[in-house]
TILO-574090 format. One record per residue (C-alpha): residue in one letter; x, y, z. Coordinates in steps of 0.001 Angstrom, whole numbers, plus 500000, padded with zeros to 6 digits. Layout:
AXYZ ...
REM end
This chain:
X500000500000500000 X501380503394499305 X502523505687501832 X500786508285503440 X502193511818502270 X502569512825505703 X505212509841506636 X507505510761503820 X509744513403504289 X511612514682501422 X515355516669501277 X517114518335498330 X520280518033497672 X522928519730495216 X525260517513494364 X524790513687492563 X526635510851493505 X524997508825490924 X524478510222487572 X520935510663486797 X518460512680484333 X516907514485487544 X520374515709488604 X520779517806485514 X517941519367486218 X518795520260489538 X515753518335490888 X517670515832493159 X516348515200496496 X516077512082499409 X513321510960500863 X512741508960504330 X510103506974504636 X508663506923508434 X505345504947508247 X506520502603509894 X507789504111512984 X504873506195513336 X502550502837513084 X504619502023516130 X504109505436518160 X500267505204517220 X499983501607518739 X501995503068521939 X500176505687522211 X496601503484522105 X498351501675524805 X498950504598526862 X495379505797527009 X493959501821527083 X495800501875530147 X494656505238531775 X491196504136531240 X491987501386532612 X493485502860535647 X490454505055536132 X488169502407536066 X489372500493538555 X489753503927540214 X486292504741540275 X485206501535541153 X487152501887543954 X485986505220544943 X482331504041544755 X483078501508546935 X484624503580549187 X481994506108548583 X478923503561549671 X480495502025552416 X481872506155554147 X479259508077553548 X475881506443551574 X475221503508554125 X475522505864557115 X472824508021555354 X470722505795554213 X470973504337558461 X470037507957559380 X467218509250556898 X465719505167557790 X466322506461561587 X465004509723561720 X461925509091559628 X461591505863562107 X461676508847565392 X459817511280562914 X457069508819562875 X457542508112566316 X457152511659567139 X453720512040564936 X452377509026566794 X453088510828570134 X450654513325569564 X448113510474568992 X448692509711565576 X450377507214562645 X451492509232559910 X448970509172557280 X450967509111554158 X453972506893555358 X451061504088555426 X449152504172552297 X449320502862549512 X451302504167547812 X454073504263550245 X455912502076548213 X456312504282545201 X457564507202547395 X461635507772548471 X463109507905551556 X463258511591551052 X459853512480549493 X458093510406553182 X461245512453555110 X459750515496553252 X455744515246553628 X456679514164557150 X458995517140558378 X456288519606556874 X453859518502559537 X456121518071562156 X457384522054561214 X453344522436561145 X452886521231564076 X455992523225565861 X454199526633564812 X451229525293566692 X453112524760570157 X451107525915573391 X452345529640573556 X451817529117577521 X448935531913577429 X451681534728576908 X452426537507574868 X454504540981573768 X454331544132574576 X454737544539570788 X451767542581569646 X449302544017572914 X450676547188571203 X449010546679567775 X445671546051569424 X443005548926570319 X441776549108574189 X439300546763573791 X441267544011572415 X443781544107574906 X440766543345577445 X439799540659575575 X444093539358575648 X444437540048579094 X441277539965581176 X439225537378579323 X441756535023578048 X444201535240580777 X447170535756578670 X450188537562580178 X452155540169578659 X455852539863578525 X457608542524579206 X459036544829582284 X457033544674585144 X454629547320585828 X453269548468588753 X449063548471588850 X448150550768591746 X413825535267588350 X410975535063585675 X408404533492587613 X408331529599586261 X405786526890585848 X405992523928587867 X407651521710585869 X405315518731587897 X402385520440585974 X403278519415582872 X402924516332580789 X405855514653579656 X403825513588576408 X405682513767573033 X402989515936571706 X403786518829573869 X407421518690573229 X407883517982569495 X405106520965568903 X408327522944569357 X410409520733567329 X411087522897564628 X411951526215566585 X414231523740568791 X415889522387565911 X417576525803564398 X420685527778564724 X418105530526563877 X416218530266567878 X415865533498569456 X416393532095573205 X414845535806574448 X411207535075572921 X410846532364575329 X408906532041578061 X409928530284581591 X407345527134581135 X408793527150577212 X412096526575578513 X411480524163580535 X410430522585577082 X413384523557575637 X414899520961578401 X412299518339578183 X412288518159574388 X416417518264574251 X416824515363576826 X413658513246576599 X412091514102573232 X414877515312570072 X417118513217567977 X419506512573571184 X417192511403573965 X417389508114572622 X420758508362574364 X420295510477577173 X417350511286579567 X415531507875577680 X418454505754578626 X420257507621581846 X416902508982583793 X413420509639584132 X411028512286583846 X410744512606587559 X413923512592588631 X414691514933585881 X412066517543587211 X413917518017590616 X417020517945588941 X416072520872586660 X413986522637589606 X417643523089591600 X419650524019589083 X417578526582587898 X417565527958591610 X421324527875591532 X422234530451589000 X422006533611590157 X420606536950589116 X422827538463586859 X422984539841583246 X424857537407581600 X425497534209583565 X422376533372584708 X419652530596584188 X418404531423580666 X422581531618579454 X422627528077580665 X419596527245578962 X420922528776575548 X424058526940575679 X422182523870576698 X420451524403573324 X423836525243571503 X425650522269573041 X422649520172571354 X422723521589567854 X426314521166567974 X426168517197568599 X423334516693565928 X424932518798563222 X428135516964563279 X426285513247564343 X427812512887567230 X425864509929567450 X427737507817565798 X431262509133567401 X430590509891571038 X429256506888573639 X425743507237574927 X426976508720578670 X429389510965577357 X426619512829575065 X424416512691578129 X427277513504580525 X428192516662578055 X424156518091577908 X424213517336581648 X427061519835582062 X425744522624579352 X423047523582581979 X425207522833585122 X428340525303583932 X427955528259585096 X425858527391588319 X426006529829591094 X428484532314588889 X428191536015591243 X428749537993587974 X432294538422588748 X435041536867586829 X438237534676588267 X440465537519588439 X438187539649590452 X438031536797592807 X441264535762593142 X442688539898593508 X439941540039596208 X440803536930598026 X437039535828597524 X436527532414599712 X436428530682596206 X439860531587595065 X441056530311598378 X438832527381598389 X440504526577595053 X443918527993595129 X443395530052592593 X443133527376589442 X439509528626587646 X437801529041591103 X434182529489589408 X434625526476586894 X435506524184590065 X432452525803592094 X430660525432588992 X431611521623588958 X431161520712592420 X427924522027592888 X426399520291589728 X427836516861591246 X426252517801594368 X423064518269593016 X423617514506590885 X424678513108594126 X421166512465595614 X418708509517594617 X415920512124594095 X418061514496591685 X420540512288590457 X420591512594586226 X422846509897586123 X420943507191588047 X420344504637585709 X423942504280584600 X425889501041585359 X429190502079587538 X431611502659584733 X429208504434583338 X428561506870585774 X432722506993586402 X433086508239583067 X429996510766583393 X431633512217585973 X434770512617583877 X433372513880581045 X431735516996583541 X434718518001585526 X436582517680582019 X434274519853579858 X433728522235582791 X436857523155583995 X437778523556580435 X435109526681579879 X437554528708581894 X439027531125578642 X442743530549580502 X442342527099578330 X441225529122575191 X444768529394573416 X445764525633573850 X442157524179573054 X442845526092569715 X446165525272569243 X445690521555569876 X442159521368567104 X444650523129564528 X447256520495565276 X444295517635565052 X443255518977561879 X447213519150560446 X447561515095561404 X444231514705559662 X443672516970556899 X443077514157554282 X440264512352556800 X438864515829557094 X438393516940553567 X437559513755552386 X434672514102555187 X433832517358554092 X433940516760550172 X431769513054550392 X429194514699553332 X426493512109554149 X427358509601556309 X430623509014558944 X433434507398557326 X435136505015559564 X438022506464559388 X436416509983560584 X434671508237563517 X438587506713564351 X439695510292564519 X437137511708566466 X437060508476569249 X440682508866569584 X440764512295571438 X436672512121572583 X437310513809575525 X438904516982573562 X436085517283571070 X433447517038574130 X435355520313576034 X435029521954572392 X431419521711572204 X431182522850575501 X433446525958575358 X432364526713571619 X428638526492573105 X430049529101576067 X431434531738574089 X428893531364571216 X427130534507570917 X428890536096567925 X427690532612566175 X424167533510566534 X421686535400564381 X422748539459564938 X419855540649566980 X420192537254569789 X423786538105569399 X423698541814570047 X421472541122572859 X423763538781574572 X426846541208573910 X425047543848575309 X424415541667578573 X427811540307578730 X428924544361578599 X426190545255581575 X428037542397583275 X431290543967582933 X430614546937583599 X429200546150586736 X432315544845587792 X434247547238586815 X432148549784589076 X432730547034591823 X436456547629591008 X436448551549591394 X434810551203594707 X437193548665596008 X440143551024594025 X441274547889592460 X442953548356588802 X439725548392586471 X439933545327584234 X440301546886580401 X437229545828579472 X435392546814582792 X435166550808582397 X431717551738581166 X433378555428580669 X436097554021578131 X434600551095576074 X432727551071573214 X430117548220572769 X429906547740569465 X433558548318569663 X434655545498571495 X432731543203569502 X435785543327567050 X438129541832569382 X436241539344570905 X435619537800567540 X438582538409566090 X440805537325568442 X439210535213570809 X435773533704568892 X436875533432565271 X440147531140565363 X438254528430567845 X435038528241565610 X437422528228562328 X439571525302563849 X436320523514564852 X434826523765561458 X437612522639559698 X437113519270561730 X433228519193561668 X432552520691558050 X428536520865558547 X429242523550560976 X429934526009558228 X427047528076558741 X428117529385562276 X431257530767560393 X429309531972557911 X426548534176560557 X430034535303562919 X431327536779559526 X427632538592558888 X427947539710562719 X431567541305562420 X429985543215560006 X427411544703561715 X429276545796564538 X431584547380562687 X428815549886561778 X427843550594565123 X431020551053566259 X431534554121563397 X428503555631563374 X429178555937567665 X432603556616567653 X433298558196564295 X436919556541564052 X439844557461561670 X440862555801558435 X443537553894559434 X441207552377561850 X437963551677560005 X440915549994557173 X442382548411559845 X438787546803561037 X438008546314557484 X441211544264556847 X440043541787559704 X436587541367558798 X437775540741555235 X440352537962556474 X437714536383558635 X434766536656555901 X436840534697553105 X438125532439555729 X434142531717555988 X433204531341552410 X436250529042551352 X435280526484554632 X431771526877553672 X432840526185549416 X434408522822550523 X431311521102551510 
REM end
């Protein structure tokens, strides 16, 4: 084969030592041929590189091995370790981690479970017990009668340098008949959020009892199954003597939370979640709670040294009075609600009222909140899927719910408590309105004592319509949102607070006359809250 041009090299030369016809014509040259050798260079070279390669392989193989066995084992031990305390941590709070156990589990990474799983746990962080405290900053961004609502109602304290503070005449329940027809005749008036509890008159609320426990959708497991009609009668004959006359806490607030408490338990079919006794323990305890209440709050007690606050050391002095003198009453044959319970039975009734009770003290408000947002972040998917399908229970909803009964019993009782701003605006105005007489009454109490006037206690300073604002917006609103989001047919409470905002509002401008900033400030919250509303009520 001929050469390649490139492996010949060519030199002239002058001279001939051989005679030849080129020579003469001065076109005499050598050439070297180097094919050859470069052939050989090019194989050496292939060599070379076959070897490097061959170097690096083993190389990386090497590396890889060393690679796994340093630094990819011990990770894979510790992502397999912490998502194994992760989900250790999740079930702590009551719960297996929902999407580490489905089905398709198997399809997900290590890192995608780590991630899903982290996000709730960083969820559930945010939603920590604040242990009922707060700034100077944030008390700073609220008006006068917010802070009253922070401080004196919910019990929070402020952090910061310490300052120095220098009866209606009633029919004899015995009269009447305990025949269905003269309950259910009320039946559908009984059966609404929409119940005006003032248009009532003393013989109709006894009605309003009888029909609840012995007549409506839940007697069939409560005064039908626990008591009789008798024994109810004396029952409901003291503890309508025990409340007191006062403008908000008295016999017919009982009665309207009674009625509250009940909605509550059919709307969400508590039936089907709750055991007989607790539901009858829980109704039991909406007309016991505020028993024997002297219009005065805990912390007037306890400042005064009231025999109650020493009685009870100061821990919710009226919710343990409240308590004991509801089991008192239950503690006779003649009186006793409970009487036809078997003995575990009637353990667990008395549970479920010291429970429920002692948790209507607002000092509770912030963690009963903070613990349904932190229900609803383990079971979101339960929850929307309950919301979306309506209808009847799922069984994994009724799981959920039996695991932490006792919780979702002190929410019905405490959302029933506070549950004016959930009620149509003219019942709602009217109970403000008596809550504020309360108040205000204290807070005269206060001047003549010269104690420091609680902030929402000076009739000379607060506005009525005012303080509405920041008793639903700070106190009211995030409890009934964090319920609803668990019990989605309760929508329509959210739905009437938003409505109620509203209204207030205007009262509170056309009486004070306030400044931009603060009607846009107002206007911002009632926004929040009303689309807050309309997107839980848009799920269902």
């Amino acid at each position: 084969a001929p050469a390649r041009k490139l492996s010949i090299v060519r030199k002239t030369v002058s001279p001939c030592a051989v005679g030849r016809p080129e020579c003469e014509a001065g076109l005499s040259a050598i050439h070297w041929d180097f094919t050859k050798a470069y052939q050989a260079s090019a194989g050496l070279d292939i060599l070379v590189v076959l070897f490097i390669v061959a170097v690096m392989a083993l190389a990386s193989a090497n590396f890889t091995s060393t690679l796994d066995h340093m630094v990819v084992r011990p990770i894979e031990h510790i992502l397999a370790m912490v998502k194994t305390k992760a989900c250790t941590v999740l079930k702590s709070f009551g719960m297996d981690d929902e999407e580490s156990d489905g089905e398709d589990s198997g399809r997900q990474s290590e890192t995608e479970l780590l991630q899903s799983i982290f996000a709730k746990l960083a969820r559930l962080s945010a939603l920590a017990p604040a242990n009922n405290k707060t700034t100077e900053a944030e008390m700073n961004m609220l008006d006068s009668a917010g802070r009253g609502v922070v401080v004196d109602m919910m019990g929070m304290q402020v952090r910061g340098p310490a300052k120095k503070t220098t009866a209606e005449k009633r029919v004899d329940i015995f009269e009447m008949e305990a025949s269905p027809s003269m309950q259910v005749g009320n039946r559908e008036l009984f059966d609404s959020w929409q119940m005006n509890i003032f248009e009532l008159s003393a013989d109709r609320l006894q009605q309003l009892s009888l029909y609840i426990f012995f007549a409506s959708p839940m007697a069939v497991v409560s005064g039908r199954v626990f008591t009789d009609f008798e024994t109810f009668g004396h029952f409901y004959e003291l503890i309508h003597d025990g409340y007191n006359d006062v403008p908000y806490h008295n016999f017919l607030h009982a009665c309207d939370t009674l009625h509250m408490v009940y909605r509550l338990l059919v709307s969400t079919s508590a039936k089907a979640c709750f055991s007989d006794i607790e539901l009858h323990a829980l109704l039991v305890s909406a007309i016991g709670h505020d028993i024997g209440h002297p219009g005065f709050n805990n912390a007037f007690l306890i400042e005064t040294k009231h025999d109650l606050a020493t009685r009870w050391n100061d821990r919710s002095p009226l919710e343990n009075m409240h308590c004991a003198r509801l089991l008192e009453i239950c503690s006779t044959t003649k009186r006793n609600v409970f009487g036809r319970a078997s003995t575990e039975d009637a353990k667990q009734a008395r549970k479920v009222c010291i429970s429920t009770i002692l948790h209507t003290d607002l000092i509770h408000h912030v963690d009963m909140v903070k613990n349904m947002e932190r229900v609803y972040e383990l079971n979101s998917a339960i929850c929307e899927e309950q919301a979306a399908y309506g209808g009847e229970i799922s069984a994994s909803y009724e799981d959920m719910i039996r695991r932490d009964s006792m919780s979702f019993l002190e929410l019905f009782l405490h959302m029933a408590d506070i549950a004016n701003p959930l009620k149509p605006f003219d019942v709602c105005k009217a109970w403000a309105w008596r809550v504020m007489d309360e108040f205000f009454a204290q807070g005269d109490e206060e001047k003549r004592l010269g104690l420091p006037v609680g902030m929402l206690n000076d009739r000379d300073k607060i506005n009525r319509g005012g303080s509405q604002h920041g008793f639903v917006t700070i106190l009211v609103s995030p409890l009934v949102f964090s319920a609803v989001q668990l019990f989605p047919t309760l929508h329509p409470l959210g739905t009437q607070m938003a409505s109620n905002l509203m209204h207030f509002r205007t009262l509170w401008e056309e009486e004070v006359h306030p400044s931009p900033e603060d009607k846009q400030k107002r206007d911002e919250d009632i926004r929040r809250i009303r689309e807050m509303a309309e997107m839980l009520q848009d799920r269902s």
